[in-house]
C-alpha positions as CSV (number, residue, x, y, z in Angstrom):
1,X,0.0,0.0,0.0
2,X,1.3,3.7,-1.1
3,X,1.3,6.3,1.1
4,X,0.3,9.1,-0.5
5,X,3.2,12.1,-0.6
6,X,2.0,15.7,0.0
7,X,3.2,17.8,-2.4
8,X,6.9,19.8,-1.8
9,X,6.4,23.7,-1.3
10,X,8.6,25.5,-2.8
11,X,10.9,27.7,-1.2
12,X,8.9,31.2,-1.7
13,X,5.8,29.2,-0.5
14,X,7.6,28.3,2.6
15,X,8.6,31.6,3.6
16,X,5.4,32.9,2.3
17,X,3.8,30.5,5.6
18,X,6.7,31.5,7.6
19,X,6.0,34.7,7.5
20,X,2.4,34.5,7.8
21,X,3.0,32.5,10.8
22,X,5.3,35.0,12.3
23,X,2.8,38.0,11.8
24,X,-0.7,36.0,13.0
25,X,2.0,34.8,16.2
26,X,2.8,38.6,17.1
27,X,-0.9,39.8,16.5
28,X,-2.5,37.4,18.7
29,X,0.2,38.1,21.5
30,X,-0.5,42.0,21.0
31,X,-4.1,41.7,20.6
32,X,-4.3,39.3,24.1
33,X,-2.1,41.8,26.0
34,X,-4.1,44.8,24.8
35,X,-7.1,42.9,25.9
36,X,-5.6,42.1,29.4
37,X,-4.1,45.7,30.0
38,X,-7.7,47.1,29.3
39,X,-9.8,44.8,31.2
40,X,-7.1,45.5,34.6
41,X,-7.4,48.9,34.0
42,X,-11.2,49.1,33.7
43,X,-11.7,47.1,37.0
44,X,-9.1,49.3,38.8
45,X,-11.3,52.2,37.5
46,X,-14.8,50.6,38.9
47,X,-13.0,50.1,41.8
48,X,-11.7,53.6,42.2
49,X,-15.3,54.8,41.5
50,X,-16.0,52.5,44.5
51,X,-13.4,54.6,46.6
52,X,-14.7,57.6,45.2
53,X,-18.2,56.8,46.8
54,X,-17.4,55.4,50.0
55,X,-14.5,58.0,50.9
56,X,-17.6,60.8,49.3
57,X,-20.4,59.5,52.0
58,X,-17.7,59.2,54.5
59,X,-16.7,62.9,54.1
60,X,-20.6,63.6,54.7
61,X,-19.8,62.7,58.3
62,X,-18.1,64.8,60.1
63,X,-19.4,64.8,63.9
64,X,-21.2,62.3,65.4
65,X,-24.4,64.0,65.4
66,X,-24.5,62.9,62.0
67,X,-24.3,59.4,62.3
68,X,-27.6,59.8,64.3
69,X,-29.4,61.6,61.7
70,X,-30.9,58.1,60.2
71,X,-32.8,59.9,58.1
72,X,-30.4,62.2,55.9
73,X,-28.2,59.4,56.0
74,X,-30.4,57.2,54.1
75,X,-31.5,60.1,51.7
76,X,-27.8,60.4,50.9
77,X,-27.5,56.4,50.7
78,X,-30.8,56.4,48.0
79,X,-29.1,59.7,46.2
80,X,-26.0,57.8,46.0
81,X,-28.1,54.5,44.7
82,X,-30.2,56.3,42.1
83,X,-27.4,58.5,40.5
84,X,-24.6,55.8,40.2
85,X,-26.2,52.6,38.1
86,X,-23.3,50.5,39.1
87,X,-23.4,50.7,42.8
88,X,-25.1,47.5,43.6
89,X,-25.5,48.0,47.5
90,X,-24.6,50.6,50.2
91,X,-24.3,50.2,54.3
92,X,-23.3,52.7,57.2
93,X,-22.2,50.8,60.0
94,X,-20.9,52.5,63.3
95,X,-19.1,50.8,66.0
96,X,-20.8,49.2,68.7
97,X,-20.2,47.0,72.1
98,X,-20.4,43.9,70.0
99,X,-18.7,45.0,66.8
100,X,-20.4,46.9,63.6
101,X,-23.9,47.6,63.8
102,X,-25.7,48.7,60.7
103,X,-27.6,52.2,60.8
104,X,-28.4,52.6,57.3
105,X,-28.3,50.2,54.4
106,X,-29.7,50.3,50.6
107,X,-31.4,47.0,51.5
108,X,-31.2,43.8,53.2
109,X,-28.5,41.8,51.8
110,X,-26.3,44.8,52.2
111,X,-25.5,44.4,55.9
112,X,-24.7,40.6,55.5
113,X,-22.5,41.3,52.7
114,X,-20.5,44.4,53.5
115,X,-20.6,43.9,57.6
116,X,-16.9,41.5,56.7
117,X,-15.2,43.6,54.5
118,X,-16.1,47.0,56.9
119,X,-15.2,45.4,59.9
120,X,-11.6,44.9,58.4
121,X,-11.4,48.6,57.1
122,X,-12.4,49.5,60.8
123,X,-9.4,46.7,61.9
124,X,-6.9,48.4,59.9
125,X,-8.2,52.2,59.6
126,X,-7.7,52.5,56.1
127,X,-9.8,51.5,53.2
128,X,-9.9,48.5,52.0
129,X,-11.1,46.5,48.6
130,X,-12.1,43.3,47.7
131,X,-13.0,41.6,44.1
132,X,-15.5,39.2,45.0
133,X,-18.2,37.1,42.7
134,X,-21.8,37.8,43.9
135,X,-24.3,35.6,42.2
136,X,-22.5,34.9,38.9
137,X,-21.6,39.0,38.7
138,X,-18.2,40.1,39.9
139,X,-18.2,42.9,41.8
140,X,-15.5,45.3,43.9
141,X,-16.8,45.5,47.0
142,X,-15.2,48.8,49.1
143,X,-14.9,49.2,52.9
144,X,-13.7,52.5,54.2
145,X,-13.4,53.5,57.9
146,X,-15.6,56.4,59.5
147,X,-13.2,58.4,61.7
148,X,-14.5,61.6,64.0
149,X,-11.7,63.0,65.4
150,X,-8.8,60.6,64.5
151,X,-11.3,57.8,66.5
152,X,-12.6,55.2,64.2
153,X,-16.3,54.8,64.9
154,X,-17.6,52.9,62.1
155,X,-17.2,52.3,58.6
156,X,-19.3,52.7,55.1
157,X,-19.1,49.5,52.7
158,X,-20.0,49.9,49.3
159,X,-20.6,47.1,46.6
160,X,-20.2,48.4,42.7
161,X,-20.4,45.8,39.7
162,X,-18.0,45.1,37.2
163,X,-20.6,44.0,34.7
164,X,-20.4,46.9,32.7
165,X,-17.4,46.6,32.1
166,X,-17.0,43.0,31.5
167,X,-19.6,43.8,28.8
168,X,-17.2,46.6,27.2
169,X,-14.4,43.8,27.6
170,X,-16.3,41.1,26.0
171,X,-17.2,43.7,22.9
172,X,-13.5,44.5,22.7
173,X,-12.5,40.6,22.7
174,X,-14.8,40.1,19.4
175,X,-13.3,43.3,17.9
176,X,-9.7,42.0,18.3
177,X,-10.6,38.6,16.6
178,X,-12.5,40.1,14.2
179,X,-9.1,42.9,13.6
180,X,-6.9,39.5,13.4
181,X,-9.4,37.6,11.1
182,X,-8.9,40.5,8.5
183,X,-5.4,40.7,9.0
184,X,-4.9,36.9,8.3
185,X,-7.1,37.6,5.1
186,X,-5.1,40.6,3.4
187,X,-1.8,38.4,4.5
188,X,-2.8,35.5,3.0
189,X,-4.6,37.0,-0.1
């Protein structure tokens, strides 16, 4: 039985492949790290935004008379909520006998989630940020410690999603392969 011999390339069609090789190699490895370097710097940018917020309500407080005022304080949690799409959830927590009590929250699930994160911004006395997944969504979630006079008495956490920028990631994925698609076309044709 014969095997059956491919044909020989000749040596223009074999640096022909070379180089088409060569250029689809660097334009993948350029296109991936573009990719990469974006998608870091657009989390690091939700998660400043995050910052932003938490260190902004935090600034709202400056005596403790404030953190009594329940009521402007959730007015300013709910203005927060409705003008920023991508904050997810919001909690006040001041410290009490038996660690952080929540005062003020956007909802519920708030307290549960953010209680962790602000207890360790309260630990420390400094901000502090977490990427976490939250039902399938990833999301930075921002602790940052209330101080009245140099005294840390409680802390604001703040949970903002990522999906929008996932989304804009995703989009900028498909343009790259479709960029390298047309590139291997005009190479090769």
């Amino acid at each position: 039985m014969a095997i059956a011999r491919l044909p020989a390339f000749s040596l223009q069609t074999k640096i022909i492949l070379l180089v088409i090789l060569i250029v689809s190699t660097v334009l993948s490895i350029s296109a991936y790290l573009s990719v990469r370097i974006t998608e870091k710097a657009l989390e690091e940018d939700v998660r400043e935004r995050g910052v932003i917020v938490a260190q902004g309500l935090v600034a709202g407080i400056g005596r403790e008379q404030d953190l009594e005022d329940i009521r402007a304080l959730q007015r300013e949690v709910q203005a927060v909520m409705r003008s920023r799409g991508s904050i997810n959830r919001i909690a006040v927590f001041v410290l009490g006998f038996e660690g952080l009590v929540s005062i003020v929250s956007s909802d519920r699930t708030a307290v549960s989630s953010l209680r962790e994160p602000s207890q360790g911004a309260v630990k420390k006395g400094k901000t502090v940020t977490a990427l976490r997944d939250a039902l399938g969504e990833r999301v930075w979630v921002v602790a940052t410690p209330i101080k009245i006079q140099r005294k840390v008495v409680g802390a604001v956490g703040v949970e903002v999603s990522l999906q929008g920028a996932d989304l804009l990631s995703a989009r900028q994925r498909r343009q790259s392969l479709g960029i390298m698609g047309m590139a291997a076309l005009v190479i090769v044709g």
